[in-house]
Residue frames as qw, qx, qy, qz and C-alpha x, y, z in Angstrom:
[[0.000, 0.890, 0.457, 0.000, 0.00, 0.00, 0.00],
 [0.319, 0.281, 0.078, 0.902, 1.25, 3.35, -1.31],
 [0.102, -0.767, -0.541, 0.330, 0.28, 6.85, 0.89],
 [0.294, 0.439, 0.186, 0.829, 0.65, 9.96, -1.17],
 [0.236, -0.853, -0.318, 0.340, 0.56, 13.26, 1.23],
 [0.461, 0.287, 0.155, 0.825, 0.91, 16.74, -0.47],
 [0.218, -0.917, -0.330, 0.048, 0.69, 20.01, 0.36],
 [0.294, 0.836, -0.190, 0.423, 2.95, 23.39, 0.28],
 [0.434, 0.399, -0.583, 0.559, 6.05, 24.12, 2.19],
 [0.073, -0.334, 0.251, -0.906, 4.93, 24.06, 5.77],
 [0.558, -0.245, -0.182, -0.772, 1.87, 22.12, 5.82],
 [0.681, -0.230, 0.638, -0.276, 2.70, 19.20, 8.13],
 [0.716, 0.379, -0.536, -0.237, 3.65, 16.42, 5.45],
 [0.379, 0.532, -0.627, 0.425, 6.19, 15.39, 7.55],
 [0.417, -0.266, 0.451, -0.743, 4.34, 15.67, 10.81],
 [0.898, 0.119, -0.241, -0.348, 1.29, 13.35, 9.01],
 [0.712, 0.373, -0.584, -0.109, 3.57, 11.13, 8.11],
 [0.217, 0.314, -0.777, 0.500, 5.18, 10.34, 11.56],
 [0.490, -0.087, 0.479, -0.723, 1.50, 10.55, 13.09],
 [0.852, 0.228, -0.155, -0.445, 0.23, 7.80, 10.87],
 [0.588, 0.285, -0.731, 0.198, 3.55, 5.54, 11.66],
 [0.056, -0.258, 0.710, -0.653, 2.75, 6.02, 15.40],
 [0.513, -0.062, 0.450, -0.728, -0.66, 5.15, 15.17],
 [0.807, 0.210, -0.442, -0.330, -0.51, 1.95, 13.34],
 [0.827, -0.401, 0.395, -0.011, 0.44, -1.65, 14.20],
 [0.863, 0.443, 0.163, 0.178, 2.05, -2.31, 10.69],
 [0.442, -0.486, 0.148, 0.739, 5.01, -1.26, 9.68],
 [0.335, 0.870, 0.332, -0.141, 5.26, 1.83, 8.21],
 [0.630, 0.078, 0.254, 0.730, 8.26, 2.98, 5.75],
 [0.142, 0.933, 0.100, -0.315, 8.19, 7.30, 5.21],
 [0.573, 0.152, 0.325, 0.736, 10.34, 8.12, 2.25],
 [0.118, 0.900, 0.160, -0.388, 10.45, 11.93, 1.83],
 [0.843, 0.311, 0.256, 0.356, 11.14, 12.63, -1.31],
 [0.196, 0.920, -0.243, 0.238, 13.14, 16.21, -0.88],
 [0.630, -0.563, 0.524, 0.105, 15.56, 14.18, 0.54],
 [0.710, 0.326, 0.458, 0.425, 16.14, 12.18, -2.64],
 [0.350, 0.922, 0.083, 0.142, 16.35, 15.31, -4.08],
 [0.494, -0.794, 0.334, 0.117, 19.14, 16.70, -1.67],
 [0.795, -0.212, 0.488, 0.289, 20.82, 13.50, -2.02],
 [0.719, 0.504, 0.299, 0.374, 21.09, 14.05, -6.06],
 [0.225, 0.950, -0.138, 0.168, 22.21, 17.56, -5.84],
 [0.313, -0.764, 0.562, 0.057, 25.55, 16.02, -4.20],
 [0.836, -0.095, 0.480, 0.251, 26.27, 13.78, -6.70],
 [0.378, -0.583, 0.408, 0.593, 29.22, 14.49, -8.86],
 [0.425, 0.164, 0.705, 0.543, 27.98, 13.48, -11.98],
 [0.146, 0.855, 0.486, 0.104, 25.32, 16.46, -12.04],
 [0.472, -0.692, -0.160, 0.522, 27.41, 19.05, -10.79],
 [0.155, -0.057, 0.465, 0.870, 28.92, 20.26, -14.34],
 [0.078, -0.571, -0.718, -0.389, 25.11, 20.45, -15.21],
 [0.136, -0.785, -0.598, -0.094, 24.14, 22.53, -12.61],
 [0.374, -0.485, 0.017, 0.791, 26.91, 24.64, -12.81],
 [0.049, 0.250, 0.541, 0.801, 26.10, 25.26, -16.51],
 [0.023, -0.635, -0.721, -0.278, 22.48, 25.35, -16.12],
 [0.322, -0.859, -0.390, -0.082, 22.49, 27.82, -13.05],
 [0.260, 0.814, -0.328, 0.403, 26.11, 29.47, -12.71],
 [0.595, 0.295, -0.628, 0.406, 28.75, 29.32, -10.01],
 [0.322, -0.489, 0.309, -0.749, 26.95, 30.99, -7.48],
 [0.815, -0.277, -0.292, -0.416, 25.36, 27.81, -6.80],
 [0.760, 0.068, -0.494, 0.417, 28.90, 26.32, -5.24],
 [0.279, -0.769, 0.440, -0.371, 29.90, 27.20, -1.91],
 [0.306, -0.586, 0.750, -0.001, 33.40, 25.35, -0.63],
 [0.027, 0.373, -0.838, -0.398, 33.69, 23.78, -3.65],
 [0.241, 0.333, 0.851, -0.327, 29.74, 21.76, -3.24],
 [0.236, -0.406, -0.450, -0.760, 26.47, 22.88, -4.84],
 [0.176, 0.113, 0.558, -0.803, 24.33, 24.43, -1.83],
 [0.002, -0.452, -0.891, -0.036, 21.24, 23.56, -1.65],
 [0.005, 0.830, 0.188, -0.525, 20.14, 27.14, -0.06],
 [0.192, -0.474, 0.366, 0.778, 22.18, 28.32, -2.99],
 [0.024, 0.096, 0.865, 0.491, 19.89, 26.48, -5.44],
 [0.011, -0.673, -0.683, 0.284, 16.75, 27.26, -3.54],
 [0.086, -0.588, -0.054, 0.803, 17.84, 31.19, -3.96],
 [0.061, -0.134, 0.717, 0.681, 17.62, 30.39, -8.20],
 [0.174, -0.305, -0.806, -0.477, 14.75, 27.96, -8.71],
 [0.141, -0.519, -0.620, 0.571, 12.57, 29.43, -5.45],
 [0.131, 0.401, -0.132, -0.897, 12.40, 32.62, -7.97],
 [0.287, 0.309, -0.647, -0.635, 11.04, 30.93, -11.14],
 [0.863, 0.143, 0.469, -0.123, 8.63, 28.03, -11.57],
 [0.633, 0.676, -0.363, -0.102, 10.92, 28.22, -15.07],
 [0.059, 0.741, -0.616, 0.260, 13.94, 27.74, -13.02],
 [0.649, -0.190, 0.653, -0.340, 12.32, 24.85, -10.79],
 [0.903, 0.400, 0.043, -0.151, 11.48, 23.05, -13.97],
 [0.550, 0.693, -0.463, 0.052, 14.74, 23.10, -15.40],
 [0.270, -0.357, 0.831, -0.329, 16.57, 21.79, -11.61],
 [0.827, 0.020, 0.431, -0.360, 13.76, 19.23, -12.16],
 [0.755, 0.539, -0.289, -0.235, 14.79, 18.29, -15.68],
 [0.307, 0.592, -0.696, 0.266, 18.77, 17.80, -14.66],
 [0.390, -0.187, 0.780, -0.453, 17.57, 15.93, -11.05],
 [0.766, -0.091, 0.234, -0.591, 14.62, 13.88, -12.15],
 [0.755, 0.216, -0.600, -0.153, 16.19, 10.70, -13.89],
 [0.306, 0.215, -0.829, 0.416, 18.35, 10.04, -10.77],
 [0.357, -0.155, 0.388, -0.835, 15.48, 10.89, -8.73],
 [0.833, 0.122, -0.174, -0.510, 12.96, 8.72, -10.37],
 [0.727, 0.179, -0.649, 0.139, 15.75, 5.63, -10.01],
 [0.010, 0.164, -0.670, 0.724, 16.08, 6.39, -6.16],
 [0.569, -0.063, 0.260, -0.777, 12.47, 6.34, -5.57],
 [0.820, 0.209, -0.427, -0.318, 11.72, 3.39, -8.09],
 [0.369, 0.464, -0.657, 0.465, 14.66, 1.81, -5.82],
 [0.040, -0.094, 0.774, -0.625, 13.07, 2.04, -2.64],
 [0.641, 0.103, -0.063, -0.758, 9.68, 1.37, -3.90],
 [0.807, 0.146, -0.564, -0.095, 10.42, -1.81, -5.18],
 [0.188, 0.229, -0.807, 0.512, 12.89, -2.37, -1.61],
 [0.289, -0.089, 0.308, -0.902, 9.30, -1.57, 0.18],
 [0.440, 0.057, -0.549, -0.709, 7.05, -3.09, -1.92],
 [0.363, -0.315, -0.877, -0.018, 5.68, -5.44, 0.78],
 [0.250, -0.478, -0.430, 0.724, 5.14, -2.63, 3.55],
 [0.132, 0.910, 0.379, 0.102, 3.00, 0.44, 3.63],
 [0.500, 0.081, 0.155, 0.848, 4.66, 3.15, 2.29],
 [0.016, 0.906, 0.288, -0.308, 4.12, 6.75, 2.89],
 [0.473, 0.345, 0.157, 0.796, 5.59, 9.08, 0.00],
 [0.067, 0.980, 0.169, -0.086, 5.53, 12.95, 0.87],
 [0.426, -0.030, 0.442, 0.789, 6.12, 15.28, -1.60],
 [0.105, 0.600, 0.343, -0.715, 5.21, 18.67, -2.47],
 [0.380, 0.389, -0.536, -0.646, 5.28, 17.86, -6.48],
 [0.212, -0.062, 0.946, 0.238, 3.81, 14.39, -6.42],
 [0.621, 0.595, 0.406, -0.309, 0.74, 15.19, -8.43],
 [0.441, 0.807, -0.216, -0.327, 2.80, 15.73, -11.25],
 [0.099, 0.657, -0.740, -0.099, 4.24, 12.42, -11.38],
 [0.574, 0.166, -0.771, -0.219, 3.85, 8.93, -11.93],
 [0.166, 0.147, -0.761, 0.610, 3.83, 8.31, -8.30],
 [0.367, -0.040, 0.235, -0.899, 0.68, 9.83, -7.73],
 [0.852, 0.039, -0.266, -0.448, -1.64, 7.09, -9.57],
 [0.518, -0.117, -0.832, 0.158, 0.19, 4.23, -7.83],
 [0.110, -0.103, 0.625, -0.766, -1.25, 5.67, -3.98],
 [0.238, -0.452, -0.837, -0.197, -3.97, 3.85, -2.65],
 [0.156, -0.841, -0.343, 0.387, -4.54, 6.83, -0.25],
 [0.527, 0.359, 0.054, 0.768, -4.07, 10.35, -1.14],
 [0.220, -0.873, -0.186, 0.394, -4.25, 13.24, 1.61],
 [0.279, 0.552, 0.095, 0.780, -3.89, 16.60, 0.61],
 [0.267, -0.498, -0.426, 0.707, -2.50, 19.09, 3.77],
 [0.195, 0.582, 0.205, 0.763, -4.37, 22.75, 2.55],
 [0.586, -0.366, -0.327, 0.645, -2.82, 24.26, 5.43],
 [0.142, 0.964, 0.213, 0.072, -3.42, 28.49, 5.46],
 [0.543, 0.647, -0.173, 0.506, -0.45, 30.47, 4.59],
 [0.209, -0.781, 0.410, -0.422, 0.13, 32.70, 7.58],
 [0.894, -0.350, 0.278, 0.013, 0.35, 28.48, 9.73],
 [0.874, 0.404, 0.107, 0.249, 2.32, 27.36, 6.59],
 [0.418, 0.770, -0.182, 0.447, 4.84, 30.46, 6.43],
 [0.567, -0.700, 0.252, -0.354, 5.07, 30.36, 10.27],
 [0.951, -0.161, 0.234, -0.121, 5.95, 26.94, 10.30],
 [0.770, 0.533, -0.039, 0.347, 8.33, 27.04, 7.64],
 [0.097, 0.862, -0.296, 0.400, 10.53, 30.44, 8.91],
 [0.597, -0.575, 0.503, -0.244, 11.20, 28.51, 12.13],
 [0.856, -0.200, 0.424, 0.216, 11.94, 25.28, 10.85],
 [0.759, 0.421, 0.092, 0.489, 13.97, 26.29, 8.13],
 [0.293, -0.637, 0.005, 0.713, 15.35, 29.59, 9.59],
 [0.218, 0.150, 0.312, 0.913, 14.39, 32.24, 6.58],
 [0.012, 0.139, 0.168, -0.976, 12.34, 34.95, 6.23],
 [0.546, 0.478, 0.565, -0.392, 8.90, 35.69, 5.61],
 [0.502, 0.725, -0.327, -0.341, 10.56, 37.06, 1.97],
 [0.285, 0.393, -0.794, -0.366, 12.29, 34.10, 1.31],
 [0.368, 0.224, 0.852, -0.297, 9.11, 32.03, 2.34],
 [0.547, 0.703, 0.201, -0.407, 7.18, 33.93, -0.43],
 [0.366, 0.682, -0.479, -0.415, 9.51, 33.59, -2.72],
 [0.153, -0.115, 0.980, 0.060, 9.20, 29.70, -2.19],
 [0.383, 0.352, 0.704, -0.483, 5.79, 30.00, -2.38],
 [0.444, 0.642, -0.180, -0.599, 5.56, 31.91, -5.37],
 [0.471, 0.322, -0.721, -0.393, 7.10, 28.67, -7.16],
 [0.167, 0.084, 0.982, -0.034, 5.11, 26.42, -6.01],
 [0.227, -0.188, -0.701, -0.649, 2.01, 24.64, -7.65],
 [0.568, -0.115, 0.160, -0.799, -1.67, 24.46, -6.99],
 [0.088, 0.105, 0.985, -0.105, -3.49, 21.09, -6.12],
 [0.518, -0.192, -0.518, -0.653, -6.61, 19.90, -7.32],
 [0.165, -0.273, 0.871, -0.375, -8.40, 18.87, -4.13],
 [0.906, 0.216, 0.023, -0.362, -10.92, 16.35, -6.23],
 [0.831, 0.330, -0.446, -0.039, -8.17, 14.39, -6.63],
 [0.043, 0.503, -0.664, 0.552, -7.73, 13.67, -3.21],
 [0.366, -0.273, -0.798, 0.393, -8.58, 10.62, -0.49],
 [0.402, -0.645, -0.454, 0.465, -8.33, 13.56, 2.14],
 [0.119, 0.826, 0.051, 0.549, -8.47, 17.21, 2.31],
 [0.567, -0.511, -0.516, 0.388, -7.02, 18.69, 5.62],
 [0.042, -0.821, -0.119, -0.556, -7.56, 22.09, 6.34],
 [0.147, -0.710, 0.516, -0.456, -6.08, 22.32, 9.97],
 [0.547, -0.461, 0.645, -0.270, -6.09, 19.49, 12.75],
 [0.812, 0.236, -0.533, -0.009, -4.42, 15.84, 11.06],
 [0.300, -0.137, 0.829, -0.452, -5.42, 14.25, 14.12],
 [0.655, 0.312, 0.157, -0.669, -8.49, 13.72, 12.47],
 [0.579, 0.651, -0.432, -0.235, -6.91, 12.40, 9.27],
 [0.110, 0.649, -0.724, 0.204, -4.83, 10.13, 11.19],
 [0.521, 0.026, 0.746, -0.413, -7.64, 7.97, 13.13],
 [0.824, 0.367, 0.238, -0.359, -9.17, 7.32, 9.52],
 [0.587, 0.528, -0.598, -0.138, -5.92, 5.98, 8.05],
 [0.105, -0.488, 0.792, -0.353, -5.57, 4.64, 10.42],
 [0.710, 0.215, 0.407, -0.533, -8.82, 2.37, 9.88],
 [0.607, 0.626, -0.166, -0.461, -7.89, 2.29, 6.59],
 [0.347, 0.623, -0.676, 0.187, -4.27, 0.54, 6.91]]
């Protein structure tokens, strides 16, 4: 069983995800997939790519910075596309990877782009967090330590969800959300 939880920076993916492993008897596997991401931006074979693609600023002590990439594609949904273009093969083989490792156990994927991928139609659940900006931006400044401007300027590149194509909707308390996957699983 695949769980597919999206929702913008901020909105308690993460949170879900740990509240739905605690309240189960099964085991529960959480793969977040901006970690896979992470992971690819430090592999050497991409690094000429995303030096071309996005200039040198992106390097700091000799690395590609993540914050340094965030500052680029965080501006642009153009820019995010392209980082997607150069990341998504390896991505897609990392996920496929632990999908298949998983593949007897419930899996929970969160991921703030997985409607827009292949991923999405395999979930037998899908919850969508639509969390309100001012919680979301709050939530975000503190656990990432930036500003409310470079919270908007994440926001600005991110997408919109369709919430008909969702299991769940959760508008504020996934406690709620948690006792009926928990039924479910």
């Amino acid at each position: 069983m695949i769980i597919g939880i999206c929702g913008k920076s901020g909105s308690g993916k993460t949170t879900l995800a740990n509240e739905i492993k605690k309240h189960t008897n099964k085991k529960v596997i959480h793969l977040e997939v901006d970690k896979v991401g992470h992971n690819v931006l430090s592999k050497p074979e991409l690094k000429d790519t995303l030096i071309r693609t996005f200039g040198e600023k992106i390097i700091v002590e000799g690395k590609v910075s993540r914050k340094k990439v965030g500052e680029v594609v965080f501006n642009s949904r153009h820019e995010m596309d392209k980082l997607t273009e150069i990341t998504w093969k390896e991505m897609q083989k990392e996920i496929n990877d632990f999908l298949y490792k998983y593949r007897n156990d419930i899996v929970i994927i969160d991921w703030l782009l997985l409607t827009k991928t292949k991923y999405f139609d395999m979930c037998d659940i899908k919850i969508l967090l639509d969390i309100p900006y001012e919680v979301r931006r709050d939530r975000a400044m503190k656990r990432d330590n930036i500003t409310e401007q470079e919270f908007d300027l994440r926001e600005k590149a991110t997408m919109e969800y369709n919430p008909d194509e969702f299991d769940y909707v959760v508008k504020e308390n996934i406690y709620e959300v948690t006792r009926k996957i928990g039924e479910r699983i």
